[in-house]
C-alpha positions as CSV (number, residue, x, y, z in Angstrom):
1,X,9.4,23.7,30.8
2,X,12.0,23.2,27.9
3,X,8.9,23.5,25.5
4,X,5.1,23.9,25.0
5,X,4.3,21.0,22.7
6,X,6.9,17.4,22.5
7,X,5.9,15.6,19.0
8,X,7.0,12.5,19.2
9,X,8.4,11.2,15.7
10,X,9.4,12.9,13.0
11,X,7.5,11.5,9.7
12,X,5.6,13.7,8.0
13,X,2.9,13.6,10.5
14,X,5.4,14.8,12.9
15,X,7.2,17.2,10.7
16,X,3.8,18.7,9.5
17,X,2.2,19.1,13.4
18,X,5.7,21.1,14.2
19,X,5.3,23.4,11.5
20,X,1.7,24.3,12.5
21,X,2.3,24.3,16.0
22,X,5.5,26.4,15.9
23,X,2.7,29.3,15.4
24,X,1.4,28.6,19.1
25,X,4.4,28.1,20.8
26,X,7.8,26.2,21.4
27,X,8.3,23.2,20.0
28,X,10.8,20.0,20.0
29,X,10.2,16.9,18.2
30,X,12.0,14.0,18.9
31,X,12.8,11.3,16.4
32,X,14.5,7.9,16.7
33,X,16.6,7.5,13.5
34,X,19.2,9.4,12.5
35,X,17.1,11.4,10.0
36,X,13.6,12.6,9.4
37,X,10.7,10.3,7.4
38,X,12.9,7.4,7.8
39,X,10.3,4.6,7.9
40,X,6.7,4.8,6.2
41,X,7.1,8.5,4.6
42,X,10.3,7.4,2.9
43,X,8.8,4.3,1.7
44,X,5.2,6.2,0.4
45,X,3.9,5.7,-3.6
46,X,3.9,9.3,-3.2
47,X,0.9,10.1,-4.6
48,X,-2.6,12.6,-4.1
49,X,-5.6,10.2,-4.7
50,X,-8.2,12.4,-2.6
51,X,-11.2,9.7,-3.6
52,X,-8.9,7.3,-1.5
53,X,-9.5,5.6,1.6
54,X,-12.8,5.6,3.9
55,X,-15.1,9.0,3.7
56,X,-13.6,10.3,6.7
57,X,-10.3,9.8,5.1
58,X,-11.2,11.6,1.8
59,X,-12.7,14.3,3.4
60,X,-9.4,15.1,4.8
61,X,-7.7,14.2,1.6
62,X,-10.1,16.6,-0.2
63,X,-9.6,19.2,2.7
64,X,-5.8,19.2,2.0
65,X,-5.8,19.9,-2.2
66,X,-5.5,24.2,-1.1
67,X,-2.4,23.9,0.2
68,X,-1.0,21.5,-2.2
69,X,-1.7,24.0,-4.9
70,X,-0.4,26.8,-2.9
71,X,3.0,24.6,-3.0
72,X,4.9,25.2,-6.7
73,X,6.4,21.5,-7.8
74,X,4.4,19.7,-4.5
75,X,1.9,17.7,-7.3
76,X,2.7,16.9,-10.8
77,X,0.3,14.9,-13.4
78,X,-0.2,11.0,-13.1
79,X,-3.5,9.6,-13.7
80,X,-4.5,5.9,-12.6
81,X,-5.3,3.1,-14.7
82,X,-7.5,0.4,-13.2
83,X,-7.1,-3.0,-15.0
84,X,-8.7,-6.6,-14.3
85,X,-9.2,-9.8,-16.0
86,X,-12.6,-11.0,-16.3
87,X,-12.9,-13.2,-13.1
88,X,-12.1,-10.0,-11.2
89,X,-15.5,-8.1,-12.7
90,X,-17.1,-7.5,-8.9
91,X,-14.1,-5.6,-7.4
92,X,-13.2,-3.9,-10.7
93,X,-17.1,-2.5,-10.9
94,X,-16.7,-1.3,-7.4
95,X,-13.2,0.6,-7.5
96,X,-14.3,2.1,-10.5
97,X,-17.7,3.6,-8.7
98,X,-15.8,4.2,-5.5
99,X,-12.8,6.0,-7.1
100,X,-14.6,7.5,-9.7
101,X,-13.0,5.9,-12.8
102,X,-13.8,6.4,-16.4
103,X,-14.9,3.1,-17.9
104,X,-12.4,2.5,-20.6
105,X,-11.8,-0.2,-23.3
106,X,-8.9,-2.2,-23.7
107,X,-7.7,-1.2,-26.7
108,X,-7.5,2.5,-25.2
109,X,-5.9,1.4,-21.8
110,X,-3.1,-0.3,-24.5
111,X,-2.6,3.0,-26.0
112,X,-1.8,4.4,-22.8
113,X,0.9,1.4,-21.5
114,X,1.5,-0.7,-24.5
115,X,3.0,-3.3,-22.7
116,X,-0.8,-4.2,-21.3
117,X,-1.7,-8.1,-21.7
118,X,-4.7,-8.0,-24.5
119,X,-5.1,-11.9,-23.5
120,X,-5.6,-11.1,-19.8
121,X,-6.7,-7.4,-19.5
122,X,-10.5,-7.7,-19.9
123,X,-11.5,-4.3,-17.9
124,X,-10.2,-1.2,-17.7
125,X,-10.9,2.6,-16.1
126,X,-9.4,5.6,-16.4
127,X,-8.7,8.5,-13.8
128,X,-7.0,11.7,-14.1
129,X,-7.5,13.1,-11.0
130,X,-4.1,11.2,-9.3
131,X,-0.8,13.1,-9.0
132,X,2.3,12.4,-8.2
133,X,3.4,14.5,-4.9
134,X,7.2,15.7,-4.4
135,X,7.4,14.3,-1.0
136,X,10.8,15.6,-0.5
137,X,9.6,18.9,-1.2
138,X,7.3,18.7,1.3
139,X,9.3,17.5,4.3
140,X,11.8,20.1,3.4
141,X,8.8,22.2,3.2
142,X,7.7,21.8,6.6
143,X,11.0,21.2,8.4
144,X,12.2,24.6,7.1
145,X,8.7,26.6,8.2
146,X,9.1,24.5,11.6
147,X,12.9,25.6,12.3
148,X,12.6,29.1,11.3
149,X,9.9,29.5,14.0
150,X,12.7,28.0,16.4
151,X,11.3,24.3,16.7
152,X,13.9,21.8,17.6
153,X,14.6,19.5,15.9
154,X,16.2,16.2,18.0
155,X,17.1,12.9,15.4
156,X,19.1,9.6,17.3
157,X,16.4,10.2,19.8
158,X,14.2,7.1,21.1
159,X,11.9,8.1,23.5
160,X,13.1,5.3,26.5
161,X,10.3,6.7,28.8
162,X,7.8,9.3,29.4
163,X,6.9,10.9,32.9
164,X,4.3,13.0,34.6
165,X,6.2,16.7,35.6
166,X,4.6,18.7,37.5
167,X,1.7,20.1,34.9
168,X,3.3,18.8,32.0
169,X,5.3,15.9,30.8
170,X,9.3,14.8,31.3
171,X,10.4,12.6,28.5
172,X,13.8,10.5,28.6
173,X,15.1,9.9,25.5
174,X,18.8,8.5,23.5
175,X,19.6,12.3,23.8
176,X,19.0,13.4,26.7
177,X,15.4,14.7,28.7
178,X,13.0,17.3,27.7
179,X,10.1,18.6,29.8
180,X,6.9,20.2,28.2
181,X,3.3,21.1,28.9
182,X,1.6,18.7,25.8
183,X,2.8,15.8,24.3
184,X,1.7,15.2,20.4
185,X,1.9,11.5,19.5
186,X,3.2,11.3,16.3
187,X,5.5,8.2,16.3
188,X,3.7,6.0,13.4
189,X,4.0,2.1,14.1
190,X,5.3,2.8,17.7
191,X,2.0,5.1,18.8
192,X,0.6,3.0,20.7
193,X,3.8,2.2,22.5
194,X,4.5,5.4,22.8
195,X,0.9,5.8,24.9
196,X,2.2,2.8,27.4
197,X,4.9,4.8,28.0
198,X,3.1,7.2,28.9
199,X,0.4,5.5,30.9
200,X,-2.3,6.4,28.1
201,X,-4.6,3.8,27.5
202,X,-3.4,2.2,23.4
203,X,-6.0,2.6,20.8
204,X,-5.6,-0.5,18.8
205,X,-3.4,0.2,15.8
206,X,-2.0,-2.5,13.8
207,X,1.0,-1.7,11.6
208,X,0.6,-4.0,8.2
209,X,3.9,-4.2,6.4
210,X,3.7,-3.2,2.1
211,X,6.5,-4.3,0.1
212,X,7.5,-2.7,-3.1
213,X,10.5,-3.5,-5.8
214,X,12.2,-1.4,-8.3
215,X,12.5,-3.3,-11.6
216,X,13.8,-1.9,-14.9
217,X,11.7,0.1,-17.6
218,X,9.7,-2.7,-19.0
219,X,11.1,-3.4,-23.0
220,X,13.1,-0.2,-22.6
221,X,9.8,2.2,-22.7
222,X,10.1,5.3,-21.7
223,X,7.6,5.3,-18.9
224,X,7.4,8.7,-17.6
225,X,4.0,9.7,-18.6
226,X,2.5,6.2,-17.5
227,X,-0.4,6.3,-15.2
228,X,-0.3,4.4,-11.9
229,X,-1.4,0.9,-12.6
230,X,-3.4,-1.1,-9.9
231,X,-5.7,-4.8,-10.1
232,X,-8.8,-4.3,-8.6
233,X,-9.0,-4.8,-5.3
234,X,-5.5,-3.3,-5.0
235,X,-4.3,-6.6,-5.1
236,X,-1.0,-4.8,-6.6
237,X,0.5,-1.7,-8.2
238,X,3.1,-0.3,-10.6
239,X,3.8,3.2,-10.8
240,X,6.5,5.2,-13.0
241,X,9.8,6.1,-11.1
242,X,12.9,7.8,-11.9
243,X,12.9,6.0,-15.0
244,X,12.0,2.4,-13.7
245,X,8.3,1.1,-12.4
246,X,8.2,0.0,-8.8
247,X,5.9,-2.2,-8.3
248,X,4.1,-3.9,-5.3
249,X,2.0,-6.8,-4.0
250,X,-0.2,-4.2,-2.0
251,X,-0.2,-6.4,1.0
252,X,-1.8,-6.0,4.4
253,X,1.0,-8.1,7.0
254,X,0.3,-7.6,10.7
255,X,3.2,-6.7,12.3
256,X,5.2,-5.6,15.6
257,X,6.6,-2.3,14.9
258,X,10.1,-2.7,13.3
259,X,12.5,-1.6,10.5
260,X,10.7,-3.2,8.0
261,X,11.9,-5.2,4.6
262,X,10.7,-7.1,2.1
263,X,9.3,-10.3,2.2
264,X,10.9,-12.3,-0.6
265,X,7.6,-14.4,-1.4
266,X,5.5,-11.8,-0.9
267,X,7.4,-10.1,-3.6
268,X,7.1,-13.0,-5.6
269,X,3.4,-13.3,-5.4
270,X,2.9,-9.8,-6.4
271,X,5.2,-9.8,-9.1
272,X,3.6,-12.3,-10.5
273,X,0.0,-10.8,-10.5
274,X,1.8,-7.8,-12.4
275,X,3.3,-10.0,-14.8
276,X,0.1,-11.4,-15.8
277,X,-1.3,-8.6,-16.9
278,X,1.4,-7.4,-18.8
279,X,3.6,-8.2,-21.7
280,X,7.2,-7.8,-20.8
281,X,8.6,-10.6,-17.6
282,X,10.7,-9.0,-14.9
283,X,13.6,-10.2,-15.9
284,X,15.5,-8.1,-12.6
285,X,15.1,-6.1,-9.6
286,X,16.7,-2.9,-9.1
287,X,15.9,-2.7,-5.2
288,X,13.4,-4.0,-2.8
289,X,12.0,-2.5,0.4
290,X,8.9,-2.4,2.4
291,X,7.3,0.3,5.3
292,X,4.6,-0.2,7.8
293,X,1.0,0.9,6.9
294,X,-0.3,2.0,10.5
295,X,-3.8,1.7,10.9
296,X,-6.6,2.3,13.4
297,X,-8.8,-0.5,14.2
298,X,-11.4,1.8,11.6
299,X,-8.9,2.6,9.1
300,X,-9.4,6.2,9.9
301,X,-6.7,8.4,11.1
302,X,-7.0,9.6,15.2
303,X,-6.3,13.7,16.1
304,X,-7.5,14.8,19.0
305,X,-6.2,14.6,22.7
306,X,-6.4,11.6,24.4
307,X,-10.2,11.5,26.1
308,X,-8.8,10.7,29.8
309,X,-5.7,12.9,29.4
310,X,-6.1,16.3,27.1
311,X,-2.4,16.8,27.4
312,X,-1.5,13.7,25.4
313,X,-2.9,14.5,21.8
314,X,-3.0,11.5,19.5
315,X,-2.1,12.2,15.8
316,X,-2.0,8.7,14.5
317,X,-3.2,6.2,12.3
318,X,-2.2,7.5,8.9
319,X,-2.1,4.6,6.8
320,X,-1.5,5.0,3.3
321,X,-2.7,8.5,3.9
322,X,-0.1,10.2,5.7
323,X,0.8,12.9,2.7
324,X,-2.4,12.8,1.2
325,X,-3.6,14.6,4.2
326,X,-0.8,16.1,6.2
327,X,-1.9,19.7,5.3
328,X,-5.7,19.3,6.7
329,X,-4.7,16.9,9.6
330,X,-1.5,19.1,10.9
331,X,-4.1,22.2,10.3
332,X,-6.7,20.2,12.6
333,X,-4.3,19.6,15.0
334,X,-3.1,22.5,15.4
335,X,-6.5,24.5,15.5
336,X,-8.0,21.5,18.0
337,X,-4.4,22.8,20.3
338,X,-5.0,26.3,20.2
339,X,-8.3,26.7,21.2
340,X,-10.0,27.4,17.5
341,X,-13.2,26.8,15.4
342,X,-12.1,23.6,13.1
343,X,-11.7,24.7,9.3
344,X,-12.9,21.3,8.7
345,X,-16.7,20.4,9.4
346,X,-18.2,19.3,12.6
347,X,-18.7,15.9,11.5
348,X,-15.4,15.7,10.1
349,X,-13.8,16.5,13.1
350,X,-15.9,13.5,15.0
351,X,-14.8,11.1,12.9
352,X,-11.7,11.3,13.5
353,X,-11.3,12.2,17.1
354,X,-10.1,9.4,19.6
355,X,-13.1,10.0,21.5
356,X,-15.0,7.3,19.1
357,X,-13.7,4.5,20.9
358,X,-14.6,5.6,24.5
């Protein structure tokens, strides 16, 4: 065998799982582009919001917030600001339970982004428990803790089919064959066509596309100490960047996995719930782009090996989550691999194992 453990996929799902599992044994990981965290970890909003997502997926948010401290530079201070016009009062009472907000008034929200709407912002919460994460720090991170063990590290490599080999698995990719005893799915939209590959039975996931555009410093603020902004519901978002906002419809697109980009009306659409809660027009856009949002059909990330085959182990279905909680979910994998005693709970460890769908 050429290795112990194949990732397949080199986000930062894949990127974290060969860092953890170079401690047990040899590793490759394949990926298909021509660098790593090309598609959804390239595209993220880059930021910790461990109260997040379904429980499941906040416990392993929560579970994660060690090692991000550890990290010097990893997380940096944001904040969120929730805002909603009156019709909105349902959803914007239950993000602001659900996410633990501070209820806020509007003329406070306004002293925090002056370019807030008073004619249109009718609610608004406050949260300070958000940071920005570096998330180029942390690939580099990982990559570098993964190599120095000896992990390989194989980019222009699309998996083009996967084998039984004896007692472990043969996969054929655009750069040539690799044999090795477990195979960690870690390839993002393409998991479950990864399993067909394979002959392992797909779980479900649906990738949903997000778009996002880079528009100028609204009314030449500076807009570095700016909260992220969101409408309840997460019907869009606008967070500080390099000096510009990107902002985003927030939608939820079914879609074959792809390359993805922008949907110009989309774009539109979202735009123009931003604009009406704000006072300066988008007058340009700096860029546009959108990733794929993978999701089981639970919105709650899979790890564990596959119940009919323990030498395929999924590690899929991250979502919006996939930095939030690479540390815990790499550190699952890996302990679930080697044979040891979950640092997460029990329970925890249930929920997220592809064993729930039978």
């Amino acid at each position: 065998m050429d290795a112990d453990f194949l990732i397949i996929g080199g986000g930062i799902a894949g990127i974290s799982a060969a860092a953890r599992l170079s401690e047990l044994g040899q590793v490759i990981l394949l990926e298909a582009e021509d660098m790593l965290a090309h598609h959804a970890s390239s595209r993220s909003a880059a930021l910790y919001e461990p109260r997040y997502g379904a429980p499941a997926v906040v416990g392993l948010s929560m579970a994660s917030e060690a090692h991000f401290r550890e990290l010097p530079g990893v997380l940096s201070p944001r904040g969120l600001l929730l805002v909603g016009k009156a019709d909105r009062a349902e959803a914007f009472e239950h993000d602001l339970r659900e996410m633990d907000f501070d209820r806020i008034s509007v003329e406070e929200a306004r002293a925090i982004v002056p370019i807030l709407n008073p004619g249109t912002v009718a609610m608004a919460g406050y949260a300070a428990h958000a940071e920005d994460v570096d998330t180029d720090l942390l690939v580099q991170g990982f990559t570098r803790e993964a190599k120095g063990r000896g992990a390989r590290v194989l980019t222009k490599a699309r998996v083009t089919a996967i084998a039984r080999d004896g007692a472990g698995w043969r996969v054929s990719s655009t750069a040539g064959e690799v044999t090795g005893r477990m195979i960690v799915n870690a390839a993002g939209a393409w998991v479950d066509q990864v399993a067909a590959l394979a002959g392992v039975r797909p779980l479900g996931f649906t990738p949903y596309r997000r778009s996002m555009a880079r528009i100028p410093a609204p009314g030449g603020h500076d807009v570095s100490r700016w909260p992220m902004m969101f409408g309840p519901g997460e019907d869009w978002y606008a967070k500080p960047d390099a000096g510009a906002l990107i902002v985003s419809p927030a939608e939820e697109d079914p879609m074959e996995p792809h390359d993805a980009w922008a949907d110009d009306m989309v774009l539109a659409e979202g735009l123009a719930r931003y604009e009406e809660m704000v006072t300066e027009p988008v007058t340009r856009l700096l860029a546009s782009w959108a990733g794929l949002r993978t999701f089981a059909p639970d919105r709650v990330l899979v790890i564990g090996p596959d119940l009919r085959e323990p030498s395929f182990f999924w590690l899929a279905g991250q979502g919006g989550y996939g930095f939030q909680t690479c540390p815990a979910a790499s550190r699952l994998a890996s302990d679930l691999i080697g044979g040891r005693a979950p640092e997460i709970g029990a329970d925890l460890v249930a929920a997220l194992s592809p064993a729930r769908f039978g």
